[in-house]
Each structure stands twice: as structure tokens, then as C-alpha cells.
C-alpha positions as CSV (number, residue, x, y, z in Angstrom):
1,X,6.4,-11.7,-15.2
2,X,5.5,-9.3,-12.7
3,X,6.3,-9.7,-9.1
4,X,5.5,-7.7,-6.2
5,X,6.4,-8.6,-2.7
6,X,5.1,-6.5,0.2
7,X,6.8,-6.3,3.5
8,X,6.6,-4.1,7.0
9,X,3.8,-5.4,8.1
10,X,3.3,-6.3,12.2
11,X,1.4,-5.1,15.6
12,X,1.3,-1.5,16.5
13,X,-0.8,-0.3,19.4
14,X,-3.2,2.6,18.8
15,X,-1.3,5.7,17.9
16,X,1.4,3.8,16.5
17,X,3.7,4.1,12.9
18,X,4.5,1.4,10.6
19,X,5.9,1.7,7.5
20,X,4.8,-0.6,4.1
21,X,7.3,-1.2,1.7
22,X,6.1,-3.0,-2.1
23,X,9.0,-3.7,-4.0
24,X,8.9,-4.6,-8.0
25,X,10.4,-6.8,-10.1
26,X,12.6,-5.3,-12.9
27,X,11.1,-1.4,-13.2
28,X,7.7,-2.4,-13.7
29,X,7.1,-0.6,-10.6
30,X,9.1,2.9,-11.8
31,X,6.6,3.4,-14.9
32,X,3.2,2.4,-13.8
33,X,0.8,3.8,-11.4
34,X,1.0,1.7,-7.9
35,X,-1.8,1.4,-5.4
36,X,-2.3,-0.2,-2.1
37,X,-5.4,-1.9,-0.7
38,X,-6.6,-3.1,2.0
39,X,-9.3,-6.0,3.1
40,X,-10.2,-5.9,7.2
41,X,-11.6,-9.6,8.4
42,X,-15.0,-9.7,7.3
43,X,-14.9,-6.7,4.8
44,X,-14.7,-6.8,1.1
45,X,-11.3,-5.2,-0.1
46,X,-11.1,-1.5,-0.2
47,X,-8.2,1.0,-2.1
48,X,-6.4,3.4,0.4
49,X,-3.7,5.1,-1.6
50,X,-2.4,5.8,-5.3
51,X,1.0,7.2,-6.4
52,X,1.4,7.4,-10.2
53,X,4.2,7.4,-12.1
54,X,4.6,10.9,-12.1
55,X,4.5,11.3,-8.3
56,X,0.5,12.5,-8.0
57,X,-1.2,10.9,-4.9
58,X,-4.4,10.2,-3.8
59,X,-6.1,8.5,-1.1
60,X,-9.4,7.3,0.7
61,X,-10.8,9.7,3.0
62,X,-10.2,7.5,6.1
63,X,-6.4,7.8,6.0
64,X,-6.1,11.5,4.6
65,X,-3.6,13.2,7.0
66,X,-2.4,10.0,8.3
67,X,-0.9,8.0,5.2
68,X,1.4,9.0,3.1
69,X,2.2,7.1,-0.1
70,X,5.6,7.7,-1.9
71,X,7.9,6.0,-4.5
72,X,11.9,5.3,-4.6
73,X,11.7,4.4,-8.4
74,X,15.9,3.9,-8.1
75,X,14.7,0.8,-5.7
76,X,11.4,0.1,-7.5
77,X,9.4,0.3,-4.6
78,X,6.6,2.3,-3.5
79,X,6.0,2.4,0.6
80,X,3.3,3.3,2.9
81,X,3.9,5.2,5.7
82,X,1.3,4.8,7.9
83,X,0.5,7.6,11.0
84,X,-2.1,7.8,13.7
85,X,-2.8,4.1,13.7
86,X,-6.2,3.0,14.8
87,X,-7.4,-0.7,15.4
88,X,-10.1,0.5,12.3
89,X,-6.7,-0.3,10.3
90,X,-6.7,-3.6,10.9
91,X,-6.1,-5.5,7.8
92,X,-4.3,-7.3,4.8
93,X,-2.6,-4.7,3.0
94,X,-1.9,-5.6,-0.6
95,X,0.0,-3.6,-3.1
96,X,-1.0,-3.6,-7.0
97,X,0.0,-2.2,-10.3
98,X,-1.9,-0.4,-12.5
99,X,-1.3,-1.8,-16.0
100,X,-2.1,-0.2,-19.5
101,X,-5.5,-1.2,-18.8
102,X,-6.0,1.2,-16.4
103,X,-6.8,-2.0,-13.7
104,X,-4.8,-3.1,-11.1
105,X,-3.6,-6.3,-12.7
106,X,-1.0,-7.5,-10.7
107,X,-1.5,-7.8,-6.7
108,X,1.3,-8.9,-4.5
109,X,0.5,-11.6,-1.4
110,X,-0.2,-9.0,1.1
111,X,1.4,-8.4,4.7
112,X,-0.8,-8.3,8.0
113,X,-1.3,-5.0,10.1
114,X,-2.8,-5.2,13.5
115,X,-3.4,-2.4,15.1
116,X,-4.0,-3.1,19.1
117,X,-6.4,-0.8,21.1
């Protein structure tokens, strides 16, 4: 069964760095493509960043230049360094795998960022 757990989460001011950490069970998380997502209070869920399993990134064009997405597949975990907070960021951040389905099929719980002004 696949498990992810995300963690890192907190409150930043404005300007702040935090860093997201999604850890895998077993290396589920070395072979398959892992995203994160994000869903503000009031918003429906959005997609922020993308690291395959070959390294590529990508990522939404609100957090270009300030997010960086990277995998340790020795750990199986993929973080989220996150740059230049604003309180725009505000949100649940969820990690997910992409399975052979090309959907993300398997979402962790999520960890809270607040992002003061």
C-alpha cells in the first residue's frame, strides 16, 4: 500500500523560506513521477510543482523562480523548497504520486503553510 506522509509545514512571515518534505513508503516514491498541490481556504485544489522520475521539473507560473522541487530517491522523498513567501501561499500542501495511469492516485494528508503579511 502506498503511503505518503508530508511534513515541514508551519508560519512564515512574508518573505520567508520553508521547506516541504514528502516521504514514500518502500521506493514507490524513487520510480514514479511526484507532484505537490496545493488547496487555499475557499479555493478548489490547484498543482504547483512536478519532479519525474528522471529529475525533469515543472511548475505553475505563480511559484516559478521561487519553488524549487527536488527528489533524494536514496530517502524516497521528494521536498519543496519554498522562496519569497507571500500570504497568496497560504494553503494545504498535499503531495501525490503519479501512478501508471498517468493520475495522481495516491495523495498524502497534507501539512498547513501560513504565510503572515
Amino acid at each position: 500500500q502506498v503511503q505518503l506522509v508530508e511534513s515541514g509545514g508551519g508560519l512564515v512571515q512574508a518573505g520567508g523560506s520553508l521547506r516541504l518534505a514528502c516521504a514514500g513508503s518502500g521506493s514507490i516514491v524513487s520510480s514514479n513521477a511526484v507532484g505537490w498541490h496545493r488547496q487555499a481556504p475557499g479555493k478548489q485544489r490547484e498543482w504547483v510543482a512536478t519532479v519525474t522520475h528522471d529529475g525533469s521539473t515543472s511548475y505553475v507560473d505563480s511559484v516559478e523562480g521561487r519553488f524549487t522541487i527536488s527528489r533524494d530517491n536514496a530517502k524516497n522523498t521528494v521536498y519543496l523548497q519554498m522562496n519569497s513567501l507571500k500570504p497568496e501561499d497560504t494553503a494545504v500542501y498535499y503531495c501525490a504520486l503519479r501512478s501508471w495511469t498517468g493520475a495522481y492516485d495516491y495523495w498524502g494528508k497534507g501539512t498547513l503553510v501560513t504565510v503572515s503579511s
